[in-house]
C-alpha positions, -999 to 999 in steps of 0.1 A, spaced: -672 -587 -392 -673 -553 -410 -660 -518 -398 -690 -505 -388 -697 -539 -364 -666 -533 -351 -673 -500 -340 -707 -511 -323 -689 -544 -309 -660 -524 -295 -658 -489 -296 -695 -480 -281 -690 -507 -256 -657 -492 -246 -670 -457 -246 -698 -462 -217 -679 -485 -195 -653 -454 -195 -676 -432 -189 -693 -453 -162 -653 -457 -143 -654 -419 -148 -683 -416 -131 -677 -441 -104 -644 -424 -96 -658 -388 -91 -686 -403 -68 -659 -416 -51 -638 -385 -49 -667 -364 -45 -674 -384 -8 -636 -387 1 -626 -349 -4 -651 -344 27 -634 -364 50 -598 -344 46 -596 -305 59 -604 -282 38 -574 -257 23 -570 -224 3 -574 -228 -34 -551 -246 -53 -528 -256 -23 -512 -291 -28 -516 -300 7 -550 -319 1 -535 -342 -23 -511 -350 4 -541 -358 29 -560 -379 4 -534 -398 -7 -537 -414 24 -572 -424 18 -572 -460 4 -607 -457 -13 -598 -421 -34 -559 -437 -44 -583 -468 -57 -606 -439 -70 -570 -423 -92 -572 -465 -106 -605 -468 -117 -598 -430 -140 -567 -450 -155 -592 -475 -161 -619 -450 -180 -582 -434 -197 -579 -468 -211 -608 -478 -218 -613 -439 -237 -582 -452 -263 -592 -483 -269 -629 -466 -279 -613 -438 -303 -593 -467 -318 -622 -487 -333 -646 -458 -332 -647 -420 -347 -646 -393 -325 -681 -377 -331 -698 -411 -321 -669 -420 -289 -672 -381 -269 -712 -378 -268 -712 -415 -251 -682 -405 -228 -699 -371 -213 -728 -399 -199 -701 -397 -172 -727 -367 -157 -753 -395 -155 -731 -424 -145 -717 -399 -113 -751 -390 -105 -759 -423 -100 -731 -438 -83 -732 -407 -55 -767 -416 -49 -761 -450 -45 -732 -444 -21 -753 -421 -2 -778 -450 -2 -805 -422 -18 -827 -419 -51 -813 -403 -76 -831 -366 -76 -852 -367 -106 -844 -329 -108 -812 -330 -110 -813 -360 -134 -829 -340 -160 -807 -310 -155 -778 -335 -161 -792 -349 -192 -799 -314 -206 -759 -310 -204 -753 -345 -219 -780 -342 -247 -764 -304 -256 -731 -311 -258 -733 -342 -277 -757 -323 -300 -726 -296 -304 -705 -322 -311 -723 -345 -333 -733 -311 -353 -699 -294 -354 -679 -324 -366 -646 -310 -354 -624 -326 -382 -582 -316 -392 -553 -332 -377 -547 -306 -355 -515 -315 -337 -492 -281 -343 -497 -245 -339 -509 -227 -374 -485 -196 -368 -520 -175 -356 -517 -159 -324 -528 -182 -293 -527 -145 -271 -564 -135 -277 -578 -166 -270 -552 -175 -238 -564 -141 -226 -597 -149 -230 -593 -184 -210 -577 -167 -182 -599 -140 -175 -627 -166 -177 -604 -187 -150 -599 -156 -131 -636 -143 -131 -648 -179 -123 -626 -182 -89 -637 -149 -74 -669 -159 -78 -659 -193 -62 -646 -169 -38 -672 -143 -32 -708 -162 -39 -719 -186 -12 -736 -223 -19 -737 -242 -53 -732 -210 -69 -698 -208 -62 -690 -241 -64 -701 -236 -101 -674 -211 -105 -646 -237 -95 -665 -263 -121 -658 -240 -146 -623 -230 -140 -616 -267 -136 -632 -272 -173 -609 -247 -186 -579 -264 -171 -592 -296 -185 -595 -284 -217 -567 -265 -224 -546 -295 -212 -561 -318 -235 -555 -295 -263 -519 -291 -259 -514 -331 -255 -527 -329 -291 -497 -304 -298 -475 -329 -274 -484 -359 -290 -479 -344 -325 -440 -334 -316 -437 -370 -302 -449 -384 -332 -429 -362 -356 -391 -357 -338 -394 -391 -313 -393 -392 -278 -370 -362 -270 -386 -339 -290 -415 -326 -266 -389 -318 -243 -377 -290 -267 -413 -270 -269 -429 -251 -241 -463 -274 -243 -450 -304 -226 -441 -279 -198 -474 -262 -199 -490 -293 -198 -473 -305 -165 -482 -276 -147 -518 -271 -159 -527 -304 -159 -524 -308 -120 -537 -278 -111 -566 -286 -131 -574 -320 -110 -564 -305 -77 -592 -279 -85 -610 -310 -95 -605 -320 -61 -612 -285 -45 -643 -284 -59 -657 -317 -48 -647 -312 -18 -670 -280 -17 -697 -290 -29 -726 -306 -10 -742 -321 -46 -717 -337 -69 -739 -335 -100 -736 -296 -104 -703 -291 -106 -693 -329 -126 -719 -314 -155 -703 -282 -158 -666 -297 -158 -676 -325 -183 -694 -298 -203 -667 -268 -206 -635 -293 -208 -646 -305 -244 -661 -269 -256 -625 -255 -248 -604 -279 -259 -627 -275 -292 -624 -235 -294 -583 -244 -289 -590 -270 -321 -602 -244 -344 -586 -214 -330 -548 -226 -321 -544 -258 -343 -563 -249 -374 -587 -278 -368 -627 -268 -384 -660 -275 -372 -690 -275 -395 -704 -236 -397 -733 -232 -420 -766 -215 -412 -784 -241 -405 -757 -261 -383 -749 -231 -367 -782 -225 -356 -784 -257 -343 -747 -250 -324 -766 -228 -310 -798 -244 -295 -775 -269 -282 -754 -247 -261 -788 -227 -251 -799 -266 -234 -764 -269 -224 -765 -231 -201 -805 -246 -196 -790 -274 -175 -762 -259 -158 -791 -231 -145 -813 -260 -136 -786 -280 -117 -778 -249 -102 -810 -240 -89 -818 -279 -80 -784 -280 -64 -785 -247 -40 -824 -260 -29 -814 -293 -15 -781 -280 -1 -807 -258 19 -830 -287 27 -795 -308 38 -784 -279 63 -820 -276 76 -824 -312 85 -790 -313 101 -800 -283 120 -832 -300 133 -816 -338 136 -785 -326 146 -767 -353 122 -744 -345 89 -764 -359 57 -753 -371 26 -755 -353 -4 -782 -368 -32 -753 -368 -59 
C-alpha cells in the first residue's frame, strides 16, 4: 500500500473516532457536572465529588481513548490533514448531548458549530504551521504570557459578572487558553525528554508549569460544563481557542512559522471572521433556548434537559 493509502486507511480513520470519544466524553461530563454542587471557580472540591460518579470516571477513559487514538493519527498522518478532522469533536458533542437528552440536535446550533469547525480548519489548513518547535528561540515569552493572562483574567470576570451563555463563554475561553498553552509547553517538555532522557524535564520550569496549568485548565473544563445549560457553546469555543493559542505560542515562543502572504493572510483572516461568526451565533442560539428551558420549567414545574 503506498503512504498516502496509509494515511487515508489509518490516520483519517483514527482522527474522527478520536474526535467522536472526545465528543462522547464532554457530553458525558457536560450531564454529570450537573448532578454535583456547584463551587467557587477553580476549587478542586468538584473533582472530588465527581470522582465518585461512575459514568464521568468512565467519561476521564473514553478521553485516554480519543488521546490514543489522536497519536496513533499524527503518526500515519500530517498534522494539517489530522487537527481539522479532530475539532469535529464540536459536532460529535453536539450530537451525543442531544441524544442523551433524548432531543434533536438544534439545527441552529448545528450550524453555529460547523462555522467554528469549518474556520478553524480553514486557519489551519491555510497557515501550515511547520518547524520543529520543541525549545524556546531566546525571544521574550513576557509579552505574549502577559497577553494570555489578561485574556484569562478579562474572560473570568465576565464569567463572573455577565449572566447566561454569555458568561459561560467567558469560562470557554479561559479554558482554551489553559488548553493551549499546556499543549504548547508539552512540545517544549517532550523536546527536553527527547534530547537529555528522562530526567531532564525535571531540570526546566515547563514540566512544572505544565502540571499546574494543565489541571486547572480541565477543572475549568469542568466548571464550565457544569454552568452551562447548552454544551455546544462553550465545547466550540474551547476546541476553537486551544489550537489558535497553542499556535500563536508555535510562532511566537518556539520559533515555529505559519504561511503569511497576502493572499493566505487574507484568507487567515475570513476564517477567523466565520470562526468569531459561530461563537456569536452559538451564543445567541445558546442564551435563547436557555430562556425557553427556564420558561418551560417555570410553567411544567420539571428540570429539562439541555439540547446539547
Amino acid at each position: 500500500m503506498s503512504a498516502q493509502g496509509t494515511v487515508l486507511v489509518v490516520a483519517v480513520p483514527a482522527a474522527v473516532l478520536g474526535a467522536a470519544s472526545f465528543g462522547l466524553a464532554s457530553a458525558i461530563q457536560h450531564r454529570v457536572t450537573k448532578q454535583v454542587p456547584k463551587v467557587r471557580t477553580l476549587s478542586p472540591r468538584l473533582l472530588f465529588d465527581l470522582v465518585r460518579k461512575p459514568i464521568w470516571v468512565l467519561s476521564i477513559g473514553t478521553v485516554i481513548i480519543g488521546l490514543s487514538l489522536q497519536v496513533v493519527a499524527l503518526a500515519f498522518g500530517p498534522l494539517v490533514l489530522v487537527q481539522p478532522l479532530l475539532v469535529t469533536s464540536v459536532l460529535f458533542g453536539a450530537a451525543f448531548a442531544a441524544w442523551l437528552a433524548h432531543r434533536k440536535m438544534d439545527l441552529v446550533l448545528a450550524l453555529g458549530g460547523l462555522a467554528c469547525v469549518g474556520g478553524l480548519s480553514a486557519f489551519l489548513v491555510l497557515g501550515r504551521p511547520s518547524g520543529q518547535g520543541n525549545e524556546f528561540t531566546g525571544a521574550s515569552i513576557l509579552p505574549l504570557a502577559l497577553a494570555l493572562g489578561l485574556l484569562v483574567v478579562v474572560s473570568l470576570l465576565a464569567a463572573r459578572w455577565l449572566p447566561g451563555e454569555v458568561g459561560v463563554i467567558g469560562m470557554a475561553v479561559a479554558t482554551g487558553v489553559f488548553y493551549g498553552v499546556t499543549a504548547g509547553l508539552i512540545k517544549v517538555v517532550a523536546g527536553h525528554f527527547r534530547s537529555g532522557g528522562l530526567a531532564e524535564p525535571f531540570h526546566h520550569w515547563s514540566l512544572y508549569a505544565v502540571c499546574v496549568i494543565g489541571p486547572m485548565g480541565f477543572l475549568l473544563s469542568q466548571q464550565t460544563f457544569q454552568r452551562g445549560r447548552l454544551m455546544s457553546p462553550a465545547l466550540a469555543v474551547i476546541t476553537t481557542v486551544d489550537p489558535l493559542v497553542a499556535a500563536a505560542i508555535g510562532v511566537n515562543w518556539l520559533g515555529e512559522r505559519i504561511e503569511s502572504s497576502p493572499a493566505i493572510l487574507v484568507g487567515e483572516v475570513i476564517s477567523v471572521v466565520v470562526i468569531i461568526g459561530g461563537i456569536v451565533v452559538l451564543t445567541r442560539r445558546g442564551e435563547q433556548l436557555r430562556r425557553a428551558m427556564e420558561e418551560r420549567e417555570r410553567n411544567d414545574g420539571t428540570t429539562d434537559s439541555s439540547w446539547g
